[in-house]
C-alpha positions as CSV (number, residue, x, y, z in Angstrom):
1,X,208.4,-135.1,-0.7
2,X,206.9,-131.8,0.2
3,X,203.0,-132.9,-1.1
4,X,203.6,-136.1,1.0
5,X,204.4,-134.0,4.5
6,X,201.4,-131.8,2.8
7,X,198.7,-134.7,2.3
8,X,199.8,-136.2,5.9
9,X,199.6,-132.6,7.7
10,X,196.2,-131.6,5.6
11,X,194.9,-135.3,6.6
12,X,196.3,-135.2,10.6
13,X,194.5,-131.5,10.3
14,X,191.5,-132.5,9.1
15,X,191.1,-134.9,12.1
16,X,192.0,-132.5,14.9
17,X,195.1,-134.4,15.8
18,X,197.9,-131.3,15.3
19,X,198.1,-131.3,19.1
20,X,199.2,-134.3,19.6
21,X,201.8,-133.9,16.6
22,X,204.8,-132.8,18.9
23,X,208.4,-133.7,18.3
24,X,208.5,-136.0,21.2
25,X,205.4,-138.0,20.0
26,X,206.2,-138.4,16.5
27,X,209.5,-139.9,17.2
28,X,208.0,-142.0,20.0
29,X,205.3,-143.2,17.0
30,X,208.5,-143.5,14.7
31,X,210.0,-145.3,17.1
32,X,207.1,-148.2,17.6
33,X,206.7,-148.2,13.6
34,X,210.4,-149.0,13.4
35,X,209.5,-151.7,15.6
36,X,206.8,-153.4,14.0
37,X,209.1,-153.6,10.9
38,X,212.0,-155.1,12.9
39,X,209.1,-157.3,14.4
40,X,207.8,-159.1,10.7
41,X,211.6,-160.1,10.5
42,X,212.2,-161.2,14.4
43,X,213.0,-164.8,13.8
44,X,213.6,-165.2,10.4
45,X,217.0,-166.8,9.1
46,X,219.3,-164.2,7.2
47,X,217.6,-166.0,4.1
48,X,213.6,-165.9,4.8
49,X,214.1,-162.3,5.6
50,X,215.9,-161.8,2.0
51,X,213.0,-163.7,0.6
52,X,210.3,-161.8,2.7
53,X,208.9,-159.8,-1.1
54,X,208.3,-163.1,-2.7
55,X,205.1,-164.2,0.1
56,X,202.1,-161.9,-0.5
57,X,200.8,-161.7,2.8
58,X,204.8,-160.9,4.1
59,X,205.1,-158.3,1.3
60,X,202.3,-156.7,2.2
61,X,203.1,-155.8,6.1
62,X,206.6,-154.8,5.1
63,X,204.9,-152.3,2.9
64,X,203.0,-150.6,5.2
65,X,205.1,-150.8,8.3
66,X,207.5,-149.3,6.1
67,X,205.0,-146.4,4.5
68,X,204.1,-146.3,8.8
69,X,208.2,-145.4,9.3
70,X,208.3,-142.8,6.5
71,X,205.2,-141.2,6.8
72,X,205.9,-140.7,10.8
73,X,209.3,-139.4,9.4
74,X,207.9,-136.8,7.1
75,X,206.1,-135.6,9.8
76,X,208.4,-135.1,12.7
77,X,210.7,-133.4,10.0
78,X,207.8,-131.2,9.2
79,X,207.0,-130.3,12.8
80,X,210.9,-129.7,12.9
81,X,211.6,-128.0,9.8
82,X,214.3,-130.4,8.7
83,X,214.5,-130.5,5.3
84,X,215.2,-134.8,5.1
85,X,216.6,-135.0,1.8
86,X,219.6,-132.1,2.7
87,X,219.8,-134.1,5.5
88,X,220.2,-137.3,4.3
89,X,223.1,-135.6,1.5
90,X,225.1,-133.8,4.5
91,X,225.3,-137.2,6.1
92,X,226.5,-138.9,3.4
93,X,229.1,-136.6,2.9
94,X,229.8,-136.6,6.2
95,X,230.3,-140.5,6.2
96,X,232.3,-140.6,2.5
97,X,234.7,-138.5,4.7
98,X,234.9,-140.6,8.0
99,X,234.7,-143.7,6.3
100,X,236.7,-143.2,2.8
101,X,236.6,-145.8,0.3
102,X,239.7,-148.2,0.1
């Protein structure tokens, strides 16, 4: 995880674009990836969408608008200092407490 936020910092870096790198415009940029995923599965039934791997072309744009999502993660947790994976376990042990198995 820490090369990734590396190669995406050394590359944003490389192309002057650490100013524009701010909390609030990574998570607006995070935001519109989100939404371009959302978007490939906008009017699919429940079962095109769980087929959505098996077309090439589909595959492919789920791929990268989900590499789009992560990589615009990494970075805002970068700018941030949030270590993601701690984050992630501290919320799942916050929810296996709220929400305890039956």
């Amino acid at each position: 995880m820490a090369g990734l936020q590396r190669r995406l910092a050394d590359f944003a870096a490389a192309r002057g674009w650490e100013p524009y790198h701010t909390p609030k415009n990574l998570a607006v940029a995070l935001s519109v990836e989100a939404a371009e995923l959302v978007e490939i599965f906008q009017w699919m039934t429940p079962e095109e969408s769980a087929a959505v791997m098996s077309d090439a072309s589909s595959a492919h744009r789920v791929r990268d608008e989900a590499a789009d999502v992560l990589a615009y993660l990494l970075q805002f947790c970068e700018v941030l200092g949030v270590d993601v994976l701690a984050a992630l376990q501290d919320k799942i042990e916050r929810n296996e407490q709220r929400f305890p198995a039956p």
